[in-house]
C-alpha positions as CSV (number, residue, x, y, z in Angstrom):
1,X,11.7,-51.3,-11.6
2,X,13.2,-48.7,-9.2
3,X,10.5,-47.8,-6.8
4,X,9.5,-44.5,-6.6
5,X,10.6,-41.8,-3.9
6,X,8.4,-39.9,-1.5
7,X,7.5,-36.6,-2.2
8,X,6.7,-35.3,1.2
9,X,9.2,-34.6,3.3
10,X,9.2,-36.3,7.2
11,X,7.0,-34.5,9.6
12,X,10.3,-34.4,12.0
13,X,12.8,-32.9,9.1
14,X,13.2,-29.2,10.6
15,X,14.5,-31.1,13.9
16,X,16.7,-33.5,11.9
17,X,18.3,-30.5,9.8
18,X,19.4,-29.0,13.6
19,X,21.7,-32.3,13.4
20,X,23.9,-31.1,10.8
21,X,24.6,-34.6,10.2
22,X,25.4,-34.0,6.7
23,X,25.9,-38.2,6.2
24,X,22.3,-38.8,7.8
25,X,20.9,-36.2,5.9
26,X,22.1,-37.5,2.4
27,X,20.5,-40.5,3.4
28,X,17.4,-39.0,3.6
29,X,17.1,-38.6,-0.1
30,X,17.6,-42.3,-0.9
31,X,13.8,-42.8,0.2
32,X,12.9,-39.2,-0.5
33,X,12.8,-37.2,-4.0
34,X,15.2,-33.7,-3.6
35,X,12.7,-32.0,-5.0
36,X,10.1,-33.5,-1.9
37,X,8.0,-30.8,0.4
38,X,7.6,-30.2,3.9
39,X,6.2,-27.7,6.0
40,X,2.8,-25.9,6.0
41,X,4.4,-23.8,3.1
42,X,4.9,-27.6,0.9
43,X,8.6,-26.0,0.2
44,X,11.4,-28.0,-0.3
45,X,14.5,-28.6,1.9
46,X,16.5,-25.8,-0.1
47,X,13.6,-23.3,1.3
48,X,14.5,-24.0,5.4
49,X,16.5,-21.6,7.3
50,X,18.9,-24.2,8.9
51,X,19.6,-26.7,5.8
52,X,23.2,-26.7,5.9
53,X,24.9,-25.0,3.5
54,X,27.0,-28.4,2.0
55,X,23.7,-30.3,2.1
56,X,22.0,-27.3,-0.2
57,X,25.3,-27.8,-2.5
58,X,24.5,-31.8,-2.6
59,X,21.3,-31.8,-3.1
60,X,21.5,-29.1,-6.1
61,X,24.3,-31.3,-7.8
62,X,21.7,-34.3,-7.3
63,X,18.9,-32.3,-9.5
64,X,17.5,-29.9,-7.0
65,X,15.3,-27.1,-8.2
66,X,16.8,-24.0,-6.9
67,X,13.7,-21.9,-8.2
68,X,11.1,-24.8,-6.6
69,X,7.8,-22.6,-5.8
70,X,6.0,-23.2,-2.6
71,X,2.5,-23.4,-1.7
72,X,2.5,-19.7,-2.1
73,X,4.9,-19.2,-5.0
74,X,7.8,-17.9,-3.4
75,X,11.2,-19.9,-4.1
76,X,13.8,-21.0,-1.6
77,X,15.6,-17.7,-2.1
78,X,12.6,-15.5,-0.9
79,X,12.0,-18.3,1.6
80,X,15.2,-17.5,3.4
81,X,15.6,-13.9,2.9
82,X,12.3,-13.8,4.9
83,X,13.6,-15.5,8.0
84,X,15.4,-13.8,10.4
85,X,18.4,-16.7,10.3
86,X,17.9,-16.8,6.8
87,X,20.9,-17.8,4.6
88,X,20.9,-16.6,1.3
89,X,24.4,-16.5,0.3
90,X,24.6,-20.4,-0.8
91,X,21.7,-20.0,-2.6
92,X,22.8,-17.3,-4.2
93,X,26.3,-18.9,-4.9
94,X,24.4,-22.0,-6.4
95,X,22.7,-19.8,-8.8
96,X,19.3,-19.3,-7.6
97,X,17.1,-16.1,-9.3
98,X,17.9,-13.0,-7.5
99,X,14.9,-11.3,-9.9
100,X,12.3,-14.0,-9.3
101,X,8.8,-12.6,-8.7
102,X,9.5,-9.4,-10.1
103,X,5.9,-8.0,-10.9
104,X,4.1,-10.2,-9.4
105,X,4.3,-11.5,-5.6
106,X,7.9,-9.5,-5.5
107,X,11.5,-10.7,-5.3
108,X,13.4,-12.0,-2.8
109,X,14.6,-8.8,-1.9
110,X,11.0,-7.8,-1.1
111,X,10.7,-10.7,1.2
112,X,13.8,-9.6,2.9
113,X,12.3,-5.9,2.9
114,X,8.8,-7.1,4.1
115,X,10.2,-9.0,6.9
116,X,12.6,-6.0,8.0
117,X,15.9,-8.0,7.8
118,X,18.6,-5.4,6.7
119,X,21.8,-8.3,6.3
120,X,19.5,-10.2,4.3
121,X,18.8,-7.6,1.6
122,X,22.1,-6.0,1.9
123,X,23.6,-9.9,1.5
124,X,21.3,-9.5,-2.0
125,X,22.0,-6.4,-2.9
126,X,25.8,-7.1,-2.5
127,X,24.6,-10.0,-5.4
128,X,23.2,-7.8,-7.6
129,X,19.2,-7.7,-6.6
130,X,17.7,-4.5,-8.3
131,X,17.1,-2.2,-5.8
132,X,13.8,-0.6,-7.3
133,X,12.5,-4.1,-8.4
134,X,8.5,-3.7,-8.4
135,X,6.2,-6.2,-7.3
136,X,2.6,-6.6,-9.1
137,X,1.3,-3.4,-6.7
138,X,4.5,-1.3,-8.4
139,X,6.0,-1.0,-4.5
140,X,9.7,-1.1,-4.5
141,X,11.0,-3.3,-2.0
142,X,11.8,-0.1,0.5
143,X,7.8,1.5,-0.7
144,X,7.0,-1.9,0.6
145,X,8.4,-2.6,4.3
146,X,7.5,1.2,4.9
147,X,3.6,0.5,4.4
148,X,3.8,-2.8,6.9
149,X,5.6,-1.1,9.2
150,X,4.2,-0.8,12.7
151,X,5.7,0.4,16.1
152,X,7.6,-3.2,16.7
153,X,9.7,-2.6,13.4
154,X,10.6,1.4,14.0
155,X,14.4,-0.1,14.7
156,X,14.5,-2.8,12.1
157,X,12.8,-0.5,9.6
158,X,15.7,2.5,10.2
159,X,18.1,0.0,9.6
160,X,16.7,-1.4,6.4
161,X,16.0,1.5,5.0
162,X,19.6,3.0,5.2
163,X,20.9,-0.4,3.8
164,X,18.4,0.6,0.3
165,X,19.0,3.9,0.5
166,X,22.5,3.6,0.3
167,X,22.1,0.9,-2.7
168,X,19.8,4.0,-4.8
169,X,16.6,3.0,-3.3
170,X,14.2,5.6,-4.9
171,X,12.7,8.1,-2.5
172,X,8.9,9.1,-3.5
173,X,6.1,11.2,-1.7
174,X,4.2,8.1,-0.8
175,X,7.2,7.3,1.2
176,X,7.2,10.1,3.0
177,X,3.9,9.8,4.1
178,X,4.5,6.2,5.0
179,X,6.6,7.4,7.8
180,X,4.4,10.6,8.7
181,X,1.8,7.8,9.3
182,X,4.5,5.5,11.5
183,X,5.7,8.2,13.5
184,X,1.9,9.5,14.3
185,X,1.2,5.9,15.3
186,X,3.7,5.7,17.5
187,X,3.0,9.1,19.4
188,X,0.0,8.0,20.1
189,X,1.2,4.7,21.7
190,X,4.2,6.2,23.1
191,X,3.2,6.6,26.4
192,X,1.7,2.5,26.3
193,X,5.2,1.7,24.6
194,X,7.8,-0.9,26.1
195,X,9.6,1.0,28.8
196,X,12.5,-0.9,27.5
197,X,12.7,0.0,24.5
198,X,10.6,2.7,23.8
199,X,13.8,4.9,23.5
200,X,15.9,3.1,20.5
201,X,12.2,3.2,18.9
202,X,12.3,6.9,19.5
203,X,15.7,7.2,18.2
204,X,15.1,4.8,14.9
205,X,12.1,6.9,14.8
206,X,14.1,10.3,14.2
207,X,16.5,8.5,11.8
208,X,13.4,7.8,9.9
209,X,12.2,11.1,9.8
210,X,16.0,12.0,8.6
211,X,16.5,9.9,6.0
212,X,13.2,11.2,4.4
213,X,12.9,14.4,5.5
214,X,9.7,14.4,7.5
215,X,9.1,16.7,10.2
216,X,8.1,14.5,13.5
217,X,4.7,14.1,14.8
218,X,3.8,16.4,17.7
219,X,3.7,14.6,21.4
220,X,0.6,13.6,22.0
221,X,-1.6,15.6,24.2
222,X,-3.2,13.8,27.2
223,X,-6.5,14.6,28.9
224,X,-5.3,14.9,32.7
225,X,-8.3,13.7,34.0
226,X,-9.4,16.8,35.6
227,X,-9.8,19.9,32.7
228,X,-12.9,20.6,31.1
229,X,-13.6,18.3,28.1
230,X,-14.5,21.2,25.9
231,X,-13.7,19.6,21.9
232,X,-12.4,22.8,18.9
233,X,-15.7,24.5,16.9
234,X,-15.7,21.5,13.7
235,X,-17.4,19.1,12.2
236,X,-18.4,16.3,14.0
237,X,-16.2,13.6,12.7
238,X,-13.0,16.1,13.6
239,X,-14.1,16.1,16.9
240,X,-14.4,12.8,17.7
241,X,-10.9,12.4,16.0
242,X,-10.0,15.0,18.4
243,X,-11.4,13.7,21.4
244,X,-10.2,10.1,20.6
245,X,-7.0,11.5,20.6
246,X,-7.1,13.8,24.0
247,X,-9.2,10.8,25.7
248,X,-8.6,7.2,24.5
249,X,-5.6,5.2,25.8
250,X,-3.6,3.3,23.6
251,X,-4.5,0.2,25.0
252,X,-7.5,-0.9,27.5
253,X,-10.6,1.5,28.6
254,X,-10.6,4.9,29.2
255,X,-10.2,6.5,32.6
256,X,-13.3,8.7,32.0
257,X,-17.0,8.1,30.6
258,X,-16.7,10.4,28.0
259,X,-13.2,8.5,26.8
260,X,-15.3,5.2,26.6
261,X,-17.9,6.8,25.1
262,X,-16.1,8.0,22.2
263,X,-13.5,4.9,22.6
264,X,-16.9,2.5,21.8
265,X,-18.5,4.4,19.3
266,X,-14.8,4.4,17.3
267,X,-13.9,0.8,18.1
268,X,-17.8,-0.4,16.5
269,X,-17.5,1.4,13.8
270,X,-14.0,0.8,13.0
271,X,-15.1,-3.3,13.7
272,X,-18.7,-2.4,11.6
273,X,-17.2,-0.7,8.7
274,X,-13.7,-1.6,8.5
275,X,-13.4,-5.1,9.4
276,X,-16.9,-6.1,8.7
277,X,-18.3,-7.8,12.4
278,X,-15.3,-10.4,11.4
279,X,-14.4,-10.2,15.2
280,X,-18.1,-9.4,16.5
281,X,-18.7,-10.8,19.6
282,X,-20.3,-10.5,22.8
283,X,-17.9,-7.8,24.6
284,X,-18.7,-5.9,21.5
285,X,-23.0,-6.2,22.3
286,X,-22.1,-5.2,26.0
287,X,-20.1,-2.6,24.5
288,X,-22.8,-1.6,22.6
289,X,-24.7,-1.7,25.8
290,X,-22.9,0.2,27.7
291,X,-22.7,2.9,25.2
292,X,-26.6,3.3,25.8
293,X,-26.2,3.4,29.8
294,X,-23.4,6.3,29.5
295,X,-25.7,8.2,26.7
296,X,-28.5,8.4,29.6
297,X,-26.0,9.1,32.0
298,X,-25.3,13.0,34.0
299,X,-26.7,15.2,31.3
300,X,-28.4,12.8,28.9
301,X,-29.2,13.1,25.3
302,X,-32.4,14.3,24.4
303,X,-35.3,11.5,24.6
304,X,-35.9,11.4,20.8
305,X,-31.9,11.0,20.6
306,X,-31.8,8.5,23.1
307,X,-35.0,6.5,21.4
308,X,-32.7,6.9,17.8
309,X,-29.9,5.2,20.0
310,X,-31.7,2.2,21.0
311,X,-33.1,1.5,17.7
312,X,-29.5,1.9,16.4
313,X,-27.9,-0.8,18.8
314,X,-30.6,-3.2,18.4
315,X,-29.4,-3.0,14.9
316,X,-25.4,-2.9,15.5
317,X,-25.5,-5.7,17.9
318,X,-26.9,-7.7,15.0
319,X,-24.0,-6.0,13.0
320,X,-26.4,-3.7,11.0
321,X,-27.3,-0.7,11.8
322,X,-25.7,2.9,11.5
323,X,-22.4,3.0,13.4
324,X,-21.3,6.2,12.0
325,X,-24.3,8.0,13.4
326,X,-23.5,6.4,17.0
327,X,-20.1,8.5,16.8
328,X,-21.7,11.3,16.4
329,X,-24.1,10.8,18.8
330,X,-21.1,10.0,21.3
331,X,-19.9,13.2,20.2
332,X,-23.1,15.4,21.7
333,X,-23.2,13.6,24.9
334,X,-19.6,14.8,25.3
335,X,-20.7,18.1,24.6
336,X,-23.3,17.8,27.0
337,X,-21.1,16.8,29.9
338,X,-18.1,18.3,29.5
339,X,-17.0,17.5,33.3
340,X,-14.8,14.5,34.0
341,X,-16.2,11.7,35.2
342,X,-14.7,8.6,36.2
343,X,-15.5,5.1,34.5
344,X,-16.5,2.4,36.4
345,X,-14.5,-1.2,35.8
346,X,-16.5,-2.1,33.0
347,X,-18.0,-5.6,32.1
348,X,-16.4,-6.3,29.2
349,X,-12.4,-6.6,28.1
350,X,-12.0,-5.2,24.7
């Protein structure tokens, strides 16, 4: 009786595929099943990024599964269309399922699209992928790279989305306000950006606005550490939005107290009530702390104020509590103090 072959792949197999030893790596599948996983993903070797292209031809004519679902259903097509050395065209050529995932996780031309890699979804596209494919939220491959994208893929984003565009990628609203949201991100971040590159973002960043005809988000406007901080007649939670925007860096504190003040208030409430305490942890208390200190600093709020404080951030820094109201509590001491003043190095990091 033939004894049976391994299933898992070796630990090392990534590093032996850099070989290219096509001989050695035949081998391989006299102890080891074509069909055998590896990798945290459990794909098989059709799935990595550097299996040679006549090994992926040998192993399918030994009884390969092309279509072989990983740990997270996603077949050796999406697999490679997802990596950024990704080659899809063998697979492809060997007759793998351009359409797989289609409503449900997506196809490989949404892994391409997710992961910003232009050649690989115009290499897919050239095959015959659908362009307007939906996964099981109804995005469109294009619908979907536009609502991951952040300021690091502005270029790789511009580039995709020419490359669907020109293959009849549907344009909707939605999309529209996909980028309104990525180029108000990056304004804000702009001056923080990567000296570097900051100005191909830019640039990627227009063609964006271009392609979908979006009219770009207004420069940010800085607080120069001197004027009056005086926030427009609203409702609170537009002035806070306000003020974060005039006052809070894109990274690290704020040069003033009333920029950290309305920085803290924000970053517990955003950590309270849209993360839920997931990251809570003891720069957030001294934050919490600190918040209090500030609130009795230069003009202070009113003692009953100040008394609903401390009860509130005994409560927070056990993540309870009412975070909202502490934003609008940050939002009156502002008022109260509308003169700059200058923040001490703090004791905490975040």
């Amino acid at each position: 009786m033939a004894k049976a072959k391994k299933t898992q792949l070796p630990k090392d197999f990534e590093t032996l595929l850099e070989t290219q030893d096509l001989t050695a790596l035949q081998r391989l599948f006299d102890v080891y099943d074509v069909n055998a996983r590896g990798s945290v993903f459990k794909q098989t070797a059709l799935a990595f990024h550097n299996c040679p292209d006549d090994l992926a031809r040998w192993l399918v004519a030994q009884g390969a599964d092309l279509n072989a679902p990983d740990a997270y259903g996603d077949t050796p097509l999406h697999a490679r269309a997802r990596h950024w050395k990704g080659a899809v065209d063998v697979l492809i050529e060997l007759g793998a399922d351009l359409h797989n995932g289609e409503g449900s996780g997506g196809a490989p031309l949404h892994a391409a699209a997710g992961a910003f890699n232009a050649a690989n979804a115009a290499a897919l596209l050239r095959h015959g992928a659908r362009v307007d494919a939906l996964d099981r939220a109804g995005h469109t491959p294009l619908a979907y790279a536009l609502q991951r994208c952040s300021n690091a893929q502005i270029e790789r984003m511009a580039a995709l989305a020419e490359v669907l565009l020109s293959a009849g990628a549907r344009k909707t609203p939605e999309m529209a306000a996909a980028v309104a949201r990525i180029g108000a991100d990056f304004e804000f971040h702009r001056a923080g950006f990567n000296p570097n590159t900051v100005d191909a973002a830019s640039a990627a960043l227009d063609r964006l606005y271009a392609l979908f005809s979006v009219a770009p988000a207004p420069r940010r406007r800085t607080h120069d550490g001197v004027s009056p901080i005086v926030a427009k007649e609203a409702p609170w939670p537009d002035q806070h939005l306000e003020l974060w925007q005039w006052l809070v860096p894109s990274s690290g504190h704020a040069r003033t107290v009333q920029g950290e003040v309305i920085r803290i208030s924000g970053r517990i409430h955003d950590e309270l009530e849209g993360n839920g305490g997931v990251n809570w942890d003891g720069d957030y208390k001294r934050m919490a702390d600190a918040l209090l200190t500030h609130f009795a600093f230069g003009a202070p709020l009113e003692p009953s104020l100040l008394a609903e404080a401390r009860r509130i951030v005994a409560d927070v820094k056990r993540k309870g509590g009412d975070a909202r109201r502490l934003c609008e509590l940050a939002v009156r001491w502002v008022a109260l103090n509308p003169a700059p003043h200058a923040l001490a190095k703090p004791d905490y990091e975040r």
